[in-house]
C-alpha positions in Angstrom: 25.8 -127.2 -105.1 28.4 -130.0 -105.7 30.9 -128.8 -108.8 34.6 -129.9 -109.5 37.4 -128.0 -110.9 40.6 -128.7 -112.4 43.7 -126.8 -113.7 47.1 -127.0 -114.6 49.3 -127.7 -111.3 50.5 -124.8 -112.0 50.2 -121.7 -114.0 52.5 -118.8 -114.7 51.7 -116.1 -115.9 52.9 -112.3 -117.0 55.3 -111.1 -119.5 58.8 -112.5 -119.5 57.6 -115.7 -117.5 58.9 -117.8 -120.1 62.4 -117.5 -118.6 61.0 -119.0 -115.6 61.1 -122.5 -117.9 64.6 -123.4 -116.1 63.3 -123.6 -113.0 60.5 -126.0 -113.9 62.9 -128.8 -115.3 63.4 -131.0 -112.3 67.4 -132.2 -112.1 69.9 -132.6 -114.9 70.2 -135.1 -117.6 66.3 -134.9 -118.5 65.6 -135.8 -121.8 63.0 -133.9 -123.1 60.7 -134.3 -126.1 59.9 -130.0 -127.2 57.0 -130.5 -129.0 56.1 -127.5 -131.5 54.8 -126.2 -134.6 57.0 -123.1 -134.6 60.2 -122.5 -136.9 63.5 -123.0 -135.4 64.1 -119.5 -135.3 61.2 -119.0 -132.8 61.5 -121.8 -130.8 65.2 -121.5 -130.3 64.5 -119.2 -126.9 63.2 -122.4 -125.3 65.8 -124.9 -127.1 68.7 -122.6 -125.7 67.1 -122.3 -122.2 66.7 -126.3 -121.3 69.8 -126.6 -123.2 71.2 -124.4 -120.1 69.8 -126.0 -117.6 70.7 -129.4 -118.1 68.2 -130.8 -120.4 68.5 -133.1 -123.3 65.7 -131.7 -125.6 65.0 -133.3 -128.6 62.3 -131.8 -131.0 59.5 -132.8 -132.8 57.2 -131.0 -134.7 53.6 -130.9 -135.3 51.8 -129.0 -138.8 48.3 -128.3 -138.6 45.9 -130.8 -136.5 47.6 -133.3 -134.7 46.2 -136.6 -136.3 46.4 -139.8 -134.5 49.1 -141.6 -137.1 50.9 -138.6 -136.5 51.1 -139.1 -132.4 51.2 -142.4 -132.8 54.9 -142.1 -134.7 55.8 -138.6 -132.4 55.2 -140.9 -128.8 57.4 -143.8 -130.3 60.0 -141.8 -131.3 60.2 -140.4 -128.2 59.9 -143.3 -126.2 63.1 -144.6 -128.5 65.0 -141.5 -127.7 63.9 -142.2 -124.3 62.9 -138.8 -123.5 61.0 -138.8 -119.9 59.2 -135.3 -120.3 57.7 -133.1 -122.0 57.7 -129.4 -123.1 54.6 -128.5 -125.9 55.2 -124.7 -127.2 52.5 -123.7 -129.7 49.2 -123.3 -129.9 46.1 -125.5 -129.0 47.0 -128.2 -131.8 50.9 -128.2 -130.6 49.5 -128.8 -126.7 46.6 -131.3 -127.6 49.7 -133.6 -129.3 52.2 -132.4 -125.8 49.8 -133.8 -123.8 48.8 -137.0 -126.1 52.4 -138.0 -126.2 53.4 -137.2 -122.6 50.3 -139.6 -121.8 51.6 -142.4 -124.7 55.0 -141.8 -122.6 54.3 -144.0 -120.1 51.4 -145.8 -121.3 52.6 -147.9 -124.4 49.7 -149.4 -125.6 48.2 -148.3 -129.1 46.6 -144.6 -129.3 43.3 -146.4 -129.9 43.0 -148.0 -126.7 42.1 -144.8 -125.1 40.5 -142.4 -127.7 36.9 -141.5 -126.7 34.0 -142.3 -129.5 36.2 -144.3 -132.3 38.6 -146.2 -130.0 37.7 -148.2 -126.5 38.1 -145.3 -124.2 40.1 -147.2 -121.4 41.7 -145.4 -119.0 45.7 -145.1 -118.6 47.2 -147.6 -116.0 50.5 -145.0 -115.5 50.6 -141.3 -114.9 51.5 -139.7 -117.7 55.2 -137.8 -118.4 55.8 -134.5 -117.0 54.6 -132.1 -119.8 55.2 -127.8 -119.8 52.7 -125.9 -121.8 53.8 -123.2 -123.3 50.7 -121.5 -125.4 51.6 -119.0 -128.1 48.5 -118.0 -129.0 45.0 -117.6 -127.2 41.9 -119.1 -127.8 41.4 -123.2 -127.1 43.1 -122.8 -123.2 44.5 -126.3 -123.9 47.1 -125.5 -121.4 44.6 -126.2 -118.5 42.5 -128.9 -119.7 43.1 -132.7 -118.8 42.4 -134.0 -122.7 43.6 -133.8 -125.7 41.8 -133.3 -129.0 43.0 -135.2 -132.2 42.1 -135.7 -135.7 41.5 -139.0 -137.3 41.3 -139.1 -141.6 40.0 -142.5 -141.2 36.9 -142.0 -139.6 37.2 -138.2 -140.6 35.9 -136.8 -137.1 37.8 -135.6 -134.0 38.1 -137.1 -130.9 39.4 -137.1 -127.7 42.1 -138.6 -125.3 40.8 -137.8 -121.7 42.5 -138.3 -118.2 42.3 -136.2 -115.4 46.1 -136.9 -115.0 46.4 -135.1 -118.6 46.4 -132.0 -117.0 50.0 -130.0 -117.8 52.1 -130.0 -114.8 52.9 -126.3 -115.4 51.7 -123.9 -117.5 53.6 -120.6 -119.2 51.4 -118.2 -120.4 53.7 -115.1 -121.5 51.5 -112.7 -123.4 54.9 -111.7 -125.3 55.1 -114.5 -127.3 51.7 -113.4 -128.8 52.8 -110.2 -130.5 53.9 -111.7 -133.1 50.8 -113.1 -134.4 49.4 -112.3 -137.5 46.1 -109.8 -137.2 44.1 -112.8 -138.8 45.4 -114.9 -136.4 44.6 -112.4 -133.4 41.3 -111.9 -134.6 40.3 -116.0 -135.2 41.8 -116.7 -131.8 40.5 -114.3 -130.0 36.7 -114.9 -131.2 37.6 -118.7 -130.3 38.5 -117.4 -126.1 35.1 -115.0 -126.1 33.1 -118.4 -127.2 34.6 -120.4 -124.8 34.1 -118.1 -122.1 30.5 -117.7 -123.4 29.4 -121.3 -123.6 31.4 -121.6 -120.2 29.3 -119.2 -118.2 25.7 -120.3 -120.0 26.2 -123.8 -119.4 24.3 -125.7 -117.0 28.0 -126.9 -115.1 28.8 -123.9 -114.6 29.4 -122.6 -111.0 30.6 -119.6 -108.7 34.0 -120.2 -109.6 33.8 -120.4 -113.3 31.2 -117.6 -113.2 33.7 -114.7 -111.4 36.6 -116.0 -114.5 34.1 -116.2 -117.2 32.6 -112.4 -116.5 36.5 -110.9 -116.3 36.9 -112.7 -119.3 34.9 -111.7 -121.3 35.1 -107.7 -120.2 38.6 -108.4 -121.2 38.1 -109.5 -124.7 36.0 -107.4 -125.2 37.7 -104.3 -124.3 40.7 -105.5 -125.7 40.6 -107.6 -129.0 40.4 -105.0 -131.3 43.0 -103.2 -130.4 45.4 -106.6 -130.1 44.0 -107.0 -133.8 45.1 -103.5 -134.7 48.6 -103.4 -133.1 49.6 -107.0 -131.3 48.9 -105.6 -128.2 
């Protein structure tokens, strides 16, 4: 059997890891584009924390899907404000449009040039920004996958950007920041990690490795979703 897999460089994980963010900024004086959907109140944790070690951030925020007008104007923005990484806390949408625009970054050209399907599907020439993932909810695992999925109104279907140098350089996954969800939330999420880990372990890709995390998976949803739904937890 001959089967690949990819991850995030590197993943942390465990409650209260998102105060390991610091120590995942490389030097001082980075400028960095915090990509989120969240209010200021919630996102002002990681504001204060690159804030203290060094970092320039500048936000930017992301509502609903990330559409590709909308990461079209987010990456030149940031390229004018010059920022040279990038931190995406949120959930799927908020990382699909971290990774888009750490990718857009360093590889000017239009979106379109390398959108899958509707665009000509070329692959980047430069590697893309440095880009944190920071998920706040479950569910899409877009914090270890090398694409990103965006919206286009115009030809009202979604589509991909894809790179295997799209994967996040580090991943954050603190289960605290999901207590706050709403129940509905929970629930919708939740449901969307026990089909992914389904379709995962039926697929005809899938392999020894992907088999062992797929069956822990879904024991642990399963075990556990109603209660998170009940009490956050």
């Amino acid at each position: 059997m001959i089967f690949e897999f990819a991850t995030a460089q590197r993943i942390l994980f465990g409650c209260g890891t998102l105060r390991e963010l610091p120590g995942l900024i490389p030097g001082t004086g980075r400028r960095v584009a915090l990509i989120t959907g969240s209010s200021a109140e919630r996102v002002a944790p990681v504001f204060k924390a690159l804030k203290e070690c060094g970092a320039e951030p500048a936000a930017f925020s992301v509502s609903g899907e990330p559409t590709t007008d909308r990461i079209n104007t987010l990456a030149r923005q940031a390229r004018e404000q010059q920022c040279d990484m990038v931190v995406a806390f949120g959930g799927g949408s908020v990382i699909d449009a971290g990774k888009a625009i750490a990718a857009l970054l360093t590889n000017t050209r239009d979106l379109m040039d390398y959108l899958e399907v509707i665009g000509k599907g070329e692959p980047l020439s430069e590697d893309p920004a440095p880009c944190i993932a920071i998920p706040t909810t479950a569910g899409t695992g877009a914090e270890v996958t090398r694409n990103s999925v965006l919206l286009s109104p115009e030809h009202n279907v979604k589509v991909s950007m894809r790179h295997p140098k799209m994967l996040p350089t580090a991943a954050i996954v603190d289960p605290e920041l999901t207590l706050s969800m709403p129940p509905e939330v929970t629930a919708s999420t939740g449901l969307d990690a026990f089909i992914q880990l389904l379709e995962a372990f039926v697929s005809a890709k899938a392999n020894p490795l992907t088999d062992g995390i797929c069956r822990e998976g879904i024991r642990r949803v399963s075990r556990s979703l109603h209660r998170a739904y009940k009490d956050g937890t």
